[in-house]
N, C-alpha and C positions, 0 to 999 in steps of 0.2 A: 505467229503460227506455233513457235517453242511452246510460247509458253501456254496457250491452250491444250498444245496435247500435251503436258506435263498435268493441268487440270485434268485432263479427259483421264489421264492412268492413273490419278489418284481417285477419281469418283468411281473407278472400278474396282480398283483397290479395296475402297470402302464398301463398293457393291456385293464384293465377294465375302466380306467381312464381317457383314451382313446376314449375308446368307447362310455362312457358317452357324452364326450364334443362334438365326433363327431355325436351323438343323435339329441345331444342341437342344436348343430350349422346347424344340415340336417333341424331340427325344423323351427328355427329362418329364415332358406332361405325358405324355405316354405309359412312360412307366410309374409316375406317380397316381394317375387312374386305377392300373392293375394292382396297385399295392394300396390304395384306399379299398378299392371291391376287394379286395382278400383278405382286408381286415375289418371288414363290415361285420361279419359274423360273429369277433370278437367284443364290439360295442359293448351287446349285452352282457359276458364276461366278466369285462371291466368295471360297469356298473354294478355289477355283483358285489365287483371283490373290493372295489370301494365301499360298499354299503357292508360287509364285512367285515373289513378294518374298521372301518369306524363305530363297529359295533364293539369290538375287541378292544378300540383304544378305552370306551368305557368301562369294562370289567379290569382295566391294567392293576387297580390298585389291588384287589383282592386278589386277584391272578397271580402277583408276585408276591403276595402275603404266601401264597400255597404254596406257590414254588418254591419259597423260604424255607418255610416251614417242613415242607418233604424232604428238602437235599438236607437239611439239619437231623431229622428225628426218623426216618421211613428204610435206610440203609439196612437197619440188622433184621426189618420184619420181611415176611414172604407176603404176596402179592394180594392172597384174600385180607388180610390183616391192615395191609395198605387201601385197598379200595374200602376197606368197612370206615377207616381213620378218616379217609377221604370224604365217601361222598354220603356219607350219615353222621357223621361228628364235625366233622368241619366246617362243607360249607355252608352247613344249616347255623352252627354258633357265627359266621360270617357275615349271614344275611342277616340273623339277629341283632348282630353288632351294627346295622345299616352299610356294610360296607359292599359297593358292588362286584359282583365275581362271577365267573362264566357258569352259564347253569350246568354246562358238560365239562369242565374243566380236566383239561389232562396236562399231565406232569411233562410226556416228553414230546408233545405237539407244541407246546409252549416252550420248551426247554431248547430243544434240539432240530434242527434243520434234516429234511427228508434225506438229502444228497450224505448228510454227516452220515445218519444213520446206515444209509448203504452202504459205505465204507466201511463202518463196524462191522457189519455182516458178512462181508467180502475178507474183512482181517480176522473173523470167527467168532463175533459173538452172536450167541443166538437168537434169531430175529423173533422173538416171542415180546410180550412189553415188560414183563420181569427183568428180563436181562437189559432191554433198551433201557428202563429206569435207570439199572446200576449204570449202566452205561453214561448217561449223562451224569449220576451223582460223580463218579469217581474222575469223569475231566472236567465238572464243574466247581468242584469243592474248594475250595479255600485252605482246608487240610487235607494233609495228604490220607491217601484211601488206606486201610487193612481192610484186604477183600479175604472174606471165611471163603476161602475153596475147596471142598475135599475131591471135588471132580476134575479140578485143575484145568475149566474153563475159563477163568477170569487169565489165569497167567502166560493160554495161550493166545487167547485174544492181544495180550500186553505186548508180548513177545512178537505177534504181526505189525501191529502198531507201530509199534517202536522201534524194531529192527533197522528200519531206513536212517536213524537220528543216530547209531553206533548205541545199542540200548547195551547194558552189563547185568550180570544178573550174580546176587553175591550171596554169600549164607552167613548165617552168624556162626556157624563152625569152621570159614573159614581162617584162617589165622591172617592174611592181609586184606580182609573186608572192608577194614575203616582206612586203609589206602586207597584199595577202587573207589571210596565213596569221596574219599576227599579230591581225588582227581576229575573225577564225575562232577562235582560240586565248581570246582574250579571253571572247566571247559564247557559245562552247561549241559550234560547228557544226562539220558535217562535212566534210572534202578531198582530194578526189582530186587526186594529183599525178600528172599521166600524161605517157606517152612518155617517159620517164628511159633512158640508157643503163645503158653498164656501170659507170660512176663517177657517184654522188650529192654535190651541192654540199654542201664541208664546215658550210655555215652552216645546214644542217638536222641535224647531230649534236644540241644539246641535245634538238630533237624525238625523233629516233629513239630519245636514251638517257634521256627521262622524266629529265633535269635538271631536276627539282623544287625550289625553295625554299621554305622555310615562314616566314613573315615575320606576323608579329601570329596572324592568325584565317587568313591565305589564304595558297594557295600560289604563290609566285611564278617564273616561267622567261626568263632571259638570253637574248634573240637578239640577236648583234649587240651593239649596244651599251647596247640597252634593256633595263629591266626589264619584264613585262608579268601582269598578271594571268592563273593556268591555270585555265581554267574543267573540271571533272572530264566533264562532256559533248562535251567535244569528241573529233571521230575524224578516222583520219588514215591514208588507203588509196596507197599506192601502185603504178602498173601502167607497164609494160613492152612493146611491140610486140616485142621481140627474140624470134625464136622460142630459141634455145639461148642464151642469156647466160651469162658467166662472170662472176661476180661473189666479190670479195676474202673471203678470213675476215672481214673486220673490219665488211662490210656485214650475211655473214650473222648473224652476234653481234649487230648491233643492229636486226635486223628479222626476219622470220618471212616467207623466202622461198616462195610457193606457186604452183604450177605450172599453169594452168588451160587451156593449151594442148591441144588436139583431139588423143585419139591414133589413132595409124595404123587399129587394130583397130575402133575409132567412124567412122572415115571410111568402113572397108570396108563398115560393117553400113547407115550412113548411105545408102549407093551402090547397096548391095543393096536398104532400101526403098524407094527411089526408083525402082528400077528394076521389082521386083515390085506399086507404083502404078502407072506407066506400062503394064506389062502385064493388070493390070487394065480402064485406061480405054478402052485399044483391042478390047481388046473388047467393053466393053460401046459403044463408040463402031461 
């Protein structure tokens, strides 16, 4: 008699053990029903954005020929000058060349992430695709940026940007600039050097040229007479009030000149909403 009801409250045991899982799992289909039908709609979607990609992964080679080719050469031109270089000079010598490449190809749809850009926007740059261009040229480049500012947009965009990383901001008038820069250098933070003319002090070449040493485990850079630890975070923006600057072959080679100056055609359109607000307010005034 023991030991059958020791069987009898284990087979309930397992009875109930049972029934729980089959709870769970009645549960689990349940809601895996509702989330199949709520994602039925998307099918199509996805087959889209498959059939998408995989149209883009074809054009990658020319696509990244342009994109090459724009963040190198496109920085000091304004925007009509960019799209003539683009989509009547280029990518017809491209197709010439056999090589494949998006028949709409753009610069910062290809370059730049939607969510990036918003950010920019949010830290002040202006969401037009002239300034989204600079935009990506100047966090994509390889060297560091000289952005032409006479409007002093590029530096306040820098200064939202960077603000959260302890950004510095130096001049060459001041007299311990090339101290903040070597401590910036060291610790990894970011510097604007603003108001530069048409000639940069020779004692910023190792910076401009990524005179890297590599000594043990870390890399080390010559300013001056010191050696100093390069920390791989650090950034290094330069800007310009000069509205037309002429600047040497030997500046553009070791910097990524970018042009972020207001153009004429943006001023017109600027003048015209401004004007079609004010005709608004008066009347409803």
């Amino acid at each position: 008699m023991a030991e059958l009801k020791q069987q009898y409250d284990e087979k309930l045991a397992q009875k109930e053990e049972l029934k729980r899982k089959a709870e769970y799992t009645e549960l689990m289909l349940e809601r895996a029903t509702k989330l199949m039908s709520g994602l039925a709609g998307e099918k199509e979607r996805w087959q889209e954005t498959v059939k998408d990609l995989e149209e883009r992964m074809g054009y990658l080679s020319g696509d990244c020929l342009m994109a090459a080719a724009f963040m190198s050469y496109m920085g000091p031109f304004l925007s009509n000058y960019r799209d003539e270089l683009v989509q009547k000079k280029w990518i017809e010598e491209v197709r010439k060349l056999g090589i494949p490449c998006a028949p709409n190809f753009n610069f910062c749809e290809f370059m730049a992430k939607p969510t990036q850009v918003r950010d920019w926007n949010i830290q002040g740059l202006p969401s037009d695709a002239f300034s989204t261009e600079n935009g990506v040229i100047v966090t994509s480049s390889n060297r560091w940026p000289l952005m032409v500012d006479p409007q002093g947009r590029a530096i306040k965009w820098i200064k939202n940007m960077e603000a959260s990383r302890g950004l510095k901001v130096i001049d060459l008038q001041q007299s311990d600039y090339m101290r903040t820069l070597e401590s910036a250098i060291q610790f990894g933070l970011p510097v604007v050097l603003q108001n530069v003319q048409e000639k940069l002090d020779p004692s910023l070449d190792p910076v401009l040229n990524n005179s890297l040493m590599r000594i043990g485990g870390a890399y080390m850079i010559k300013l001056g007479d010191k050696e100093i630890e390069y920390n791989p975070e650090f950034r290094f923006y330069i800007t310009t009030k000069l509205s037309n600057p002429h600047y040497t072959p030997e500046i553009s080679t070791k910097s990524t000149i970018v042009n972020f100056a207001v153009k004429e055609q943006g001023t017109v359109s600027l003048c015209l909403s401004l004007s079609i607000c004010l005709v608004i307010l008066s009347v409803f005034d």
